[in-house]
C-alpha positions as CSV (number, residue, x, y, z in Angstrom):
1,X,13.6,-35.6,20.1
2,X,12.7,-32.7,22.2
3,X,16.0,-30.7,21.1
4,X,14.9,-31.3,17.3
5,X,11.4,-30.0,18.2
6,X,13.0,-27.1,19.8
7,X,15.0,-25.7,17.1
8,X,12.5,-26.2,14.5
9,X,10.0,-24.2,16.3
10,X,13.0,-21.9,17.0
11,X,13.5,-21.6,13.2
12,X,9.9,-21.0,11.9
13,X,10.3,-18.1,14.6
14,X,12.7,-16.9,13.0
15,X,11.3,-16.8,9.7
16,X,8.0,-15.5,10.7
17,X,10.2,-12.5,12.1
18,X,12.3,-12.0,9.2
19,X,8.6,-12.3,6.6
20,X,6.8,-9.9,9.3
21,X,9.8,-7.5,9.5
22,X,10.7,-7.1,5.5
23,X,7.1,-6.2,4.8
24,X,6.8,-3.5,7.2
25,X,10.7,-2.2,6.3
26,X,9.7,-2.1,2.5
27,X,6.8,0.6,2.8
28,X,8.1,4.4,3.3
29,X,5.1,6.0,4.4
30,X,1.3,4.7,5.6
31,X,0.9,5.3,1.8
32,X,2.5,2.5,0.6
33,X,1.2,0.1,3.2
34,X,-2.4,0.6,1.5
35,X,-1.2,0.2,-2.3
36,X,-2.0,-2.9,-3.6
37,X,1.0,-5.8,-3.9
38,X,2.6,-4.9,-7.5
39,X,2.8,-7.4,-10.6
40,X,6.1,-8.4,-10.4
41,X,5.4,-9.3,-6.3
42,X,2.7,-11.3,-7.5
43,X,4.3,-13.4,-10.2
44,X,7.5,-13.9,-8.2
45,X,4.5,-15.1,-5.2
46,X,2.9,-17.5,-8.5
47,X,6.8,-18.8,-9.5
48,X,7.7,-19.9,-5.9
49,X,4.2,-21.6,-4.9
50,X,4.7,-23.5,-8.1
51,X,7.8,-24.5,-8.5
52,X,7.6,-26.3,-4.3
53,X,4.2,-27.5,-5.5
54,X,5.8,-29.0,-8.1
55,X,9.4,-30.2,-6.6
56,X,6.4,-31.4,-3.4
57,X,4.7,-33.5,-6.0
58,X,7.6,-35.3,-8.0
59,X,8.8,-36.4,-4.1
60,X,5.4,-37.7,-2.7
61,X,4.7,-39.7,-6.1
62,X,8.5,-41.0,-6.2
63,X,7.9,-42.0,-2.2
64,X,4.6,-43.5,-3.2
65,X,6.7,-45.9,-6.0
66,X,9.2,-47.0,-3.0
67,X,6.9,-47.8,-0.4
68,X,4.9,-50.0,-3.2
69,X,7.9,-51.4,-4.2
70,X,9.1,-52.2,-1.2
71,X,5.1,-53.0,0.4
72,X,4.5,-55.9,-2.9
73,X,8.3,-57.7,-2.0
74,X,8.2,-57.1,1.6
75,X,7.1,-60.4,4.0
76,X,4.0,-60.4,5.8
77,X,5.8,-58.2,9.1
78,X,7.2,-55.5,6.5
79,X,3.8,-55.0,5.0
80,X,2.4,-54.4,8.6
81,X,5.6,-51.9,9.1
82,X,4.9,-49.7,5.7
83,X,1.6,-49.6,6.7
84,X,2.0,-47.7,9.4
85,X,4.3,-45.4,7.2
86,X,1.6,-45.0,4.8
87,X,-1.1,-42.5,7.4
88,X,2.0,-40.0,7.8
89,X,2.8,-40.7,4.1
90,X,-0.8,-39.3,3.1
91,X,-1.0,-36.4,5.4
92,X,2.5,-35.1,4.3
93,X,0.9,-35.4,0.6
94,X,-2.3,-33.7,1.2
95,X,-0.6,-30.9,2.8
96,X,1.7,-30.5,-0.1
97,X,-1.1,-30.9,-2.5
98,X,-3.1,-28.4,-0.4
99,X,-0.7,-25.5,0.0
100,X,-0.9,-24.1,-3.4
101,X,-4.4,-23.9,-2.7
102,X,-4.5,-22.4,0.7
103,X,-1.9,-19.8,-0.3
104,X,-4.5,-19.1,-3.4
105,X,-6.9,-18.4,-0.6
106,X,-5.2,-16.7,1.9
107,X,-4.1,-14.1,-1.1
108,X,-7.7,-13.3,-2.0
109,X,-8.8,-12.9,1.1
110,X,-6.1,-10.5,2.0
111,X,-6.1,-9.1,-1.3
């Protein structure tokens, strides 16, 4: 477990460097590090937000389905089991439902 830890951490390092590094490479002069973010940045920001928003709901409501599936034909010990699967179901949904929201904020306040 602490190996998989390890190289997920080691991988959103990675991408933080690679998001912090291609912002800073893209502007030519101090200029063009105070311009505002162009339309087409913007939109292609809107299309991606959506479309995981979107893929992240279709996957926690088709989860959702199996685990009530499984929760109204399971026996009295499998119910116990899926409810414990149902507190990290939720939080993994309300993240997913929350990002396109905190990405809505964190772009006006930068903005």
């Amino acid at each position: 477990m602490k190996i998989k830890y390890k190289i997920i951490i080691t991988l959103v390092l990675i991408v933080f460097a690679i998001i912090v590094t291609s912002s800073i490479t893209n502007a030519t002069t101090l200029s063009d590090l105070n311009e505002p973010p162009s339309d087409a940045f913007k939109n292609t920001g809107n299309s991606i937000v959506s479309i995981l928003t979107s893929i992240g709901i279709v996957i926690s409501v088709v989860v959702l389905a199996i685990l009530g599936f499984k929760y109204m034909l399971g026996s009295l010990e499998e119910r116990a089991e899926y409810k414990k699967t149902l507190m990290p179901y939720f939080i993994g949904a309300m993240i997913t439902f929350g990002a396109s929201t905190l990405a809505n904020i964190i772009y006006n306040f930068v903005k």
